[in-house]
N, C-alpha and C positions, 0 to 999 in steps of 0.2 A: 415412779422414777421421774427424773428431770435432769437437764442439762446446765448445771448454774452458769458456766464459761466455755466460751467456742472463741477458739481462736483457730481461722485460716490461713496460709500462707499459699498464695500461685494459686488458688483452686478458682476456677472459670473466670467470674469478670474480678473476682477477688486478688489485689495484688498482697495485699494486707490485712487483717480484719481482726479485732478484737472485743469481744461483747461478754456484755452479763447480761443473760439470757432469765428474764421474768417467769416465777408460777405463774401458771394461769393459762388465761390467754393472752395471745401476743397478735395482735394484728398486721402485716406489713402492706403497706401502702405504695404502688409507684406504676410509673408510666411500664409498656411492655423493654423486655432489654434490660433493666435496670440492677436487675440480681435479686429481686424475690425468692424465685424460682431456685436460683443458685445455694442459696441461705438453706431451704429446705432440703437439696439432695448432699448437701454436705451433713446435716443432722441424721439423713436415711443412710447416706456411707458408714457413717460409723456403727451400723447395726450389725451390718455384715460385710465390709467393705467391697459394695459393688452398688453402681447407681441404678435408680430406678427408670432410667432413659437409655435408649438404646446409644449404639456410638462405642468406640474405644476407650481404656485409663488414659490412652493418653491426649485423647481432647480433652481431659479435667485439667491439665493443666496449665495456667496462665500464658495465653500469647506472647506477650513478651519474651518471658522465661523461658518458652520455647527458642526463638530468635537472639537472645541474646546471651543465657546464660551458657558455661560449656556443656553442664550435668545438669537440664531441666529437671527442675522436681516441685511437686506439692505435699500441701500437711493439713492432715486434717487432726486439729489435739482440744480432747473436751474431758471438763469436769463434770463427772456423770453422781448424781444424790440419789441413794437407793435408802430402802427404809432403816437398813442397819449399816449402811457404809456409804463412804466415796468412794468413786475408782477415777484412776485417772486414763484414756484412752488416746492414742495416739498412732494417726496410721499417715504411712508417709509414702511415696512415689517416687520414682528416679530413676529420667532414662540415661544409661550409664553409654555416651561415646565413646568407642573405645582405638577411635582411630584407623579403622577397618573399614574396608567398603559392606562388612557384613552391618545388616539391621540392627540400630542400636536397641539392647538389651532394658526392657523395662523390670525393673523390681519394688517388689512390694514387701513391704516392714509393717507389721502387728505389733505395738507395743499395749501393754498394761500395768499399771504402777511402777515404771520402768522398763519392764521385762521382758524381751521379745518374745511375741509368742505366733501360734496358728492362729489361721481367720475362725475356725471354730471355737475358739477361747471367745469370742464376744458375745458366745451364746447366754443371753439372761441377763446380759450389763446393760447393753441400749437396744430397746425394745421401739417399734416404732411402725406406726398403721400407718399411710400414704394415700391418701384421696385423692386421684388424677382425673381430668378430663377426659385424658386415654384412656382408661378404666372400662369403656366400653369394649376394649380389645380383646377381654374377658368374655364375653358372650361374641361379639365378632371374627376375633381373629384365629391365629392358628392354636393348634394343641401345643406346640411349641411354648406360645405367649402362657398358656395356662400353668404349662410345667412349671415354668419359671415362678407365676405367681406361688406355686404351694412348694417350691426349694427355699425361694426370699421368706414367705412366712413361717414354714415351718424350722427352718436352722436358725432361728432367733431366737426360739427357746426350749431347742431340742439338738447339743451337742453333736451328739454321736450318728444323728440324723446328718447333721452338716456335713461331719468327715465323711460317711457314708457316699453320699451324693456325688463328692469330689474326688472324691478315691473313684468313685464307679467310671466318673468322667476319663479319667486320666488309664483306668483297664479297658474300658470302651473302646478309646482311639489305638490302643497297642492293638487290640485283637481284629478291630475292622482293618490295619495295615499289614496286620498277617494275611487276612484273608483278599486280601488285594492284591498279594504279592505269591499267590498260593501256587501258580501255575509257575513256577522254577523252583519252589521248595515243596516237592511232591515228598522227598524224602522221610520229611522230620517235622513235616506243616500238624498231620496228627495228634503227636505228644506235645507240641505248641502249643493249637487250640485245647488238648483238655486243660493246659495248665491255665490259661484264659479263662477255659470255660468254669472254673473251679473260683474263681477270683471275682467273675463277674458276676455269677449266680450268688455268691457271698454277700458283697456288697448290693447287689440289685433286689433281692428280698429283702434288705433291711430297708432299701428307699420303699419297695412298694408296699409293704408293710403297715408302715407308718405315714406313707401319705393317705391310704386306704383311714386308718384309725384318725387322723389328723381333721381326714373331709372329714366324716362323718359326727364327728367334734361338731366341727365347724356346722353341720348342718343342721345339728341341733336347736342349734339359735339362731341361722338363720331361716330357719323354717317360720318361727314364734316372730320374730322380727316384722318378714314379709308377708305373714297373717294381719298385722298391726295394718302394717305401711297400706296394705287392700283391703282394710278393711273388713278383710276374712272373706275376702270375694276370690282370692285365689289362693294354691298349695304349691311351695317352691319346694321342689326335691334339688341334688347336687349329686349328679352319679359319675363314678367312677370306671371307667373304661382301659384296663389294660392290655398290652396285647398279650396276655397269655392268662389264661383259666384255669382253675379245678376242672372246669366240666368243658366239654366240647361244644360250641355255639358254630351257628349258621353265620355263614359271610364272611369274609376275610377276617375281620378283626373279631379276637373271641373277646368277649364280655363279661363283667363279673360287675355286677350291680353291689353297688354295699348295703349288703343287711347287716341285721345286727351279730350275727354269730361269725362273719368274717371280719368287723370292724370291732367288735369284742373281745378279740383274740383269738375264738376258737380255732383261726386256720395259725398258725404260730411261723416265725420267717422260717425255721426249720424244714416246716413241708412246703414254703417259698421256695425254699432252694433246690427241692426235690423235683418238681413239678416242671422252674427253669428248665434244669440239667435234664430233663426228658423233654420238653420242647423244642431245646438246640441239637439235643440229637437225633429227634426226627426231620432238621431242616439243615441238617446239617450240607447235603448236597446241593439245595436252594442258596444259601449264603456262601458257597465256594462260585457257584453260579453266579450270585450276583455283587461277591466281592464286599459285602457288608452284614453287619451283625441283625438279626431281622424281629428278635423282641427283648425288650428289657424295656426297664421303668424310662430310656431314650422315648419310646415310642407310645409312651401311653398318653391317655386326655382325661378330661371331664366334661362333663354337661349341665346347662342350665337348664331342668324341666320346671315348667309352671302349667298343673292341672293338666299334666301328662304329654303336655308340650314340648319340645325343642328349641328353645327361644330363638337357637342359631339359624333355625331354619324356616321356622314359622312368627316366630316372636315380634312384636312391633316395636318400636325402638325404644319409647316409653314404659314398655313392659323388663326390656334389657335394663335401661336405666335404674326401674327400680328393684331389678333382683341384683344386680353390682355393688347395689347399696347398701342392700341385705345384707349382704355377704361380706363387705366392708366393714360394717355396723357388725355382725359377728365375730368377724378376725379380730376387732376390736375386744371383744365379752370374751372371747374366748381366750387371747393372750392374755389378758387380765387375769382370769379366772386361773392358768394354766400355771403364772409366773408370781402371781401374786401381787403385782404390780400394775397401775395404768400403762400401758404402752404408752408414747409422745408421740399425739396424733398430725400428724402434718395434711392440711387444706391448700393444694395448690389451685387457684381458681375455679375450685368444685361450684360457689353457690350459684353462680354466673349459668351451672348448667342446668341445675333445681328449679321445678316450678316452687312457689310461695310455700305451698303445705309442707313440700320434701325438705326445703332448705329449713323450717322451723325445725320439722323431726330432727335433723342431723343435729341441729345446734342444739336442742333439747338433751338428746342422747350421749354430748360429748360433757357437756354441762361439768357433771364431777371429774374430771380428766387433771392430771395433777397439773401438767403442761398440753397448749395448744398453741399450735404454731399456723395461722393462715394467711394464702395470700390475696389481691386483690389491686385493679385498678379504677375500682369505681366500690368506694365506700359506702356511699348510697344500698350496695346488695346485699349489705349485713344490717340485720333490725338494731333498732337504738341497743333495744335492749342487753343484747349483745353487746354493741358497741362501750356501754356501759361498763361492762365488767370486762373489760381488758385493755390491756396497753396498746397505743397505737403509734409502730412507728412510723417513717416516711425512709424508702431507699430510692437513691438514687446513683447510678455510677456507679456501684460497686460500694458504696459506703453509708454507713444506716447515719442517720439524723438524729437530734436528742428527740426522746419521746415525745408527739404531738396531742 
């Protein structure tokens, strides 16, 4: 797949912006501030319309248009080239003042060939792998950061997974304000939470389910991957950590490593659901106590082990670096493999973080990729050879240059 036309309106330093967007590669070129960056998470919005940067929707929206117009709004509208069709996408923003001291109202519009629709409709149209600097936030930061990363990849080309996810979101915060509010509705709080409990065990077996089967996808290739990258000097595993097990484990957090007969479907969301519903109601007096819902797929992680390691905890930063890589470098093989289609791999100032060797691997491995989009303020850190086979433009100011 590939994006032949992007056109923005309002979105970051973009007041205006309309491009035909190159097979291949595509180089952008410019000082820091200039809208490199910006160009890139506007192509990752339209995967699943949510940015890869933390912050609110509504800092996407153009400064000005905030200050001056009455109804700020942005657009993000692209012609997407799949192997057997176009589609046209279009996702729009607008914070709606309505003349109140109440918080003005932000809404978000899904279109597709016209047609409004849900954010899970974009699942398999724009697909789309993202190379950040932050990237390390993966092996360093919270379970939180990780969640996110295996929501944004896997409802990109797993429908029912997306609505999943967001549905769970939206039963999650009802039953944690039941349960926050438990001590004056003693009466009826009961029949409340089972019907909670019924809705979130539903949806929260199908998220963990399938991010269980999702990693372990994923960990198939990056395992072969980071065999390569080492040389065969190290063994990257990717374990899965939820809070709640088939079997009873030591420590607070119970554990369910993925093998193959849970990530092969043997354990099915069915006895997901089952399993839930008898964990929350054995903790059920602990979450009246502490006013919050205390396991579902909210609370799970992952881990980077390399030859039986914790990278999080012992790992040396070059060793994170090159299992992020892996692991990028397989979300890559694996969408691909998954959808049929290259994903459109976005490079935002990755090579700048590669020693020589890693930066070749990357550029080698992305090689047949239909579209590539990367960025960069010193041209010099991509090999001629590279350079050769793609377009290079020059941004400045919010506004791209003819090709250089």
């Amino acid at each position: 797949m590939h994006i032949s036309e992007l056109s923005l309106t309002n979105f970051r330093i973009y007041r205006h912006l309309e491009a035909n967007l190159p097979l291949g590669h595509l180089i952008l070129v410019g000082s820091n501030a200039q809208g490199k960056t910006s160009l890139l998470e506007a192509v990752h919005y339209l995967a699943g319309a949510n940015s890869p940067h933390k912050g609110s929707h509504r800092q996407l929206i153009h400064w000005l248009a905030m200050q001056e117009d009455a109804q700020p709004h942005m657009r993000i509208c692209a012609e997407v080239v799949l192997k057997n069709e176009t589609r046209k996408v279009d996702i729009r923003l607008q914070i709606d003042n309505n003349g109140t001291n109440r918080e003005p109202r932000l809404t978000k519009n899904v279109l597709v060939d016209g047609l409004k629709m849900n954010v899970s409709s974009l699942s398999g149209i724009v697909n789309v792998v993202m190379f950040l600097p932050q990237n390390m936030v993966l092996v360093e930061g919270s379970p939180k950061d990780r969640r996110n990363y295996l929501d944004t990849t896997i409802s990109q080309v797993d429908s029912v997974y997306s609505r999943a996810v967001r549905d769970y979101a939206k039963i999650l915060a009802q039953r944690n304000a039941l349960l926050k509010n438990i001590q004056d509705r003693q009466d009826i709080v009961i029949k409340e939470l089972e019907f909670w409990d019924e809705q979130l065990c539903e949806k929260g077996s199908v998220v963990v389910a399938r991010r269980a089967r999702a990693l372990s996808e994923i960990q198939d290739y990056a395992t072969n991957i980071h065999s390569e990258l080492t040389n065969d000097s190290e063994h990257l595993q990717l374990k899965y950590y939820p809070s709640f097990d088939l079997n009873q484990s030591q420590g607070n957090q119970l554990t369910l490593e993925l093998d193959e007969s849970f990530a092969g479907a043997a354990v099915s969301e069915d006895d997901l659901v089952e399993v839930m519903k008898d964990k929350i109601i054995k903790l059920r007096t602990d979450e009246k106590r502490r006013g919050m819902t205390l396991i579902g797929p909210h609370r799970d992680d992952f881990r980077f082990e390399v030859s039986g390691i914790d990278l999080s905890l012992f790992g040396s930063r070059g060793q994170g670096r090159t299992a992020v890589l892996a692991l990028k470098l397989a979300e890559m093989e694996w969408m691909r493999d998954r959808s049929g289609e290259w994903p459109i791999l976005l490079l935002d100032e990755v090579l700048a973080e590669l020693d020589l060797q890693r930066r070749n691997d990357l550029l080698e491995r992305i090689n047949e990729a239909e579209q590539v989009m990367m960025t960069t303020t010193d041209l010099g850190m991509i090999p001629e050879k590279s350079q050769a086979r793609a377009c290079i433009w020059n941004v400045a100011r919010g506004t791209l240059a003819s090709p250089i």
